[in-house]
C-alpha positions as CSV (number, residue, x, y, z in Angstrom):
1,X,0.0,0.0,0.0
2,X,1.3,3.3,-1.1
3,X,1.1,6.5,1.7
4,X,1.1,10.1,1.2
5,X,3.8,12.1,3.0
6,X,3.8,15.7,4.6
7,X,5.7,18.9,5.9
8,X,3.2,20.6,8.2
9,X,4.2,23.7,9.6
10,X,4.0,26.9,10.8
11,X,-0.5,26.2,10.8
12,X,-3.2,26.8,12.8
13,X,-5.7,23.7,12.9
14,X,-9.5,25.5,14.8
15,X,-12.8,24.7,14.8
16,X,-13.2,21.8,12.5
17,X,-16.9,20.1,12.0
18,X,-18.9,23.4,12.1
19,X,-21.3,21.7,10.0
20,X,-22.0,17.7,10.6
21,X,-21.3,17.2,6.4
22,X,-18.7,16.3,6.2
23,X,-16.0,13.6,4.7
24,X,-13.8,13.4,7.3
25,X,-14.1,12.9,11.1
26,X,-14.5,17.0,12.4
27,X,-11.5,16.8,14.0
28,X,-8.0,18.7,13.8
29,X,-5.7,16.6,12.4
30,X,-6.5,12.5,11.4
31,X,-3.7,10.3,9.7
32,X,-4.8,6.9,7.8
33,X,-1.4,6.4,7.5
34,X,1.7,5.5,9.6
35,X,2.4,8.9,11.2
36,X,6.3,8.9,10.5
37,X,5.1,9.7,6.8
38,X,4.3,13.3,8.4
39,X,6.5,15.7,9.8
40,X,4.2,17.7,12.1
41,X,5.7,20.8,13.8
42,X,5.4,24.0,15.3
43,X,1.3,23.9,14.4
44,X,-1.5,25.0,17.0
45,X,-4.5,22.4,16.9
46,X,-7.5,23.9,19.0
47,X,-10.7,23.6,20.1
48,X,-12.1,21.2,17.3
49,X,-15.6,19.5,17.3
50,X,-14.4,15.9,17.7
51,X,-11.4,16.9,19.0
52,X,-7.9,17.8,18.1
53,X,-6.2,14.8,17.2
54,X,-7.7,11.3,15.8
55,X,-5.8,7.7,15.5
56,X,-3.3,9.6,16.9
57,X,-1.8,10.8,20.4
58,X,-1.9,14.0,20.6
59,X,1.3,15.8,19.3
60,X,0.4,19.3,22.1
61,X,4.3,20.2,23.3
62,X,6.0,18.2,21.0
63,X,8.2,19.6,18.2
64,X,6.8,23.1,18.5
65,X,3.1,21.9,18.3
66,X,0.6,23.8,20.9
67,X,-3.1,24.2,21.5
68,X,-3.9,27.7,22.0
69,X,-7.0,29.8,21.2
70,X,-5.5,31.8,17.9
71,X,-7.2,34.6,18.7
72,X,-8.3,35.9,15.6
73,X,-9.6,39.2,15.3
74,X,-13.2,37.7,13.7
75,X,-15.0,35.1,12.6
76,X,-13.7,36.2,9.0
77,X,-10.6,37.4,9.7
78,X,-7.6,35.3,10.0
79,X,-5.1,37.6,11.3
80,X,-4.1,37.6,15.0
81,X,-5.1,40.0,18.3
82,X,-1.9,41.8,19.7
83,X,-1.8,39.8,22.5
84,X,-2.0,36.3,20.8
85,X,0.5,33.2,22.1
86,X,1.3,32.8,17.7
87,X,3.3,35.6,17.5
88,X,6.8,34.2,17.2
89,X,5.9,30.7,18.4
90,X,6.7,29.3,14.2
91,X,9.2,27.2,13.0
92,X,12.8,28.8,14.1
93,X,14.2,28.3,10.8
94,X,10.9,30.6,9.2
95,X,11.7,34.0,10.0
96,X,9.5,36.9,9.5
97,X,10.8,40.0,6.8
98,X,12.7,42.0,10.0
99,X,14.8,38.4,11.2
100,X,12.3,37.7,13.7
101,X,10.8,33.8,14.5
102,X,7.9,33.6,12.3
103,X,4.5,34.1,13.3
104,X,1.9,30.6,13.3
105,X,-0.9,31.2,10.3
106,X,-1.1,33.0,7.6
107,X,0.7,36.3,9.4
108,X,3.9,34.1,9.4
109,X,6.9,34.5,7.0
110,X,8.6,36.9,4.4
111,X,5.4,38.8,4.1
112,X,5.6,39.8,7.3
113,X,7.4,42.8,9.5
């Protein structure tokens, strides 16, 4: 049997299974496959439906990964409150525009100060 592989990184996992349609369990993060095909790090998986992890331990405080409320500024938008645990809690190696440690989401990287 043939298994995908992964780099995760750097992403924030929340509130999976809003809506009960769906194709895959409403969790954060489920692997079919042997989970040293994934290399799963420096992620926050929070507050999902069916939980954060399934046929899985949970990865919480290893390799970077937390569980922390993102605090988004909205329901629609993705980009994080001042005071928000994300802020330089990315992958060490990701660095944000000015040399700091990379944000977690989509404020995280070169396009950011």
């Amino acid at each position: 049997t043939e298994f995908a592989t992964a780099v995760i990184t750097n992403n924030i996992i929340t509130e999976n299974g809003w809506r009960k349609e769906w194709v895959c369990p409403q969790v954060g993060l489920w692997m079919n496959a042997p989970s040293s095909r994934f290399q799963f790090t420096y992620n926050d998986v929070w507050n999902n439906v069916s939980g954060d992890y399934k046929d899985i331990g949970s990865l919480t405080g290893i390799n970077g990964n937390i569980s922390e409320n993102p605090e988004f500024k909205s329901k629609f938008d993705f980009t994080l409150e001042p005071g928000s645990e994300l802020f330089h809690s990315g992958n060490p190696i990701i660095t944000n525009l000015d040399g700091s440690r990379s944000h977690l989401g989509i404020e995280g990287g070169q396009g950011v100060k």
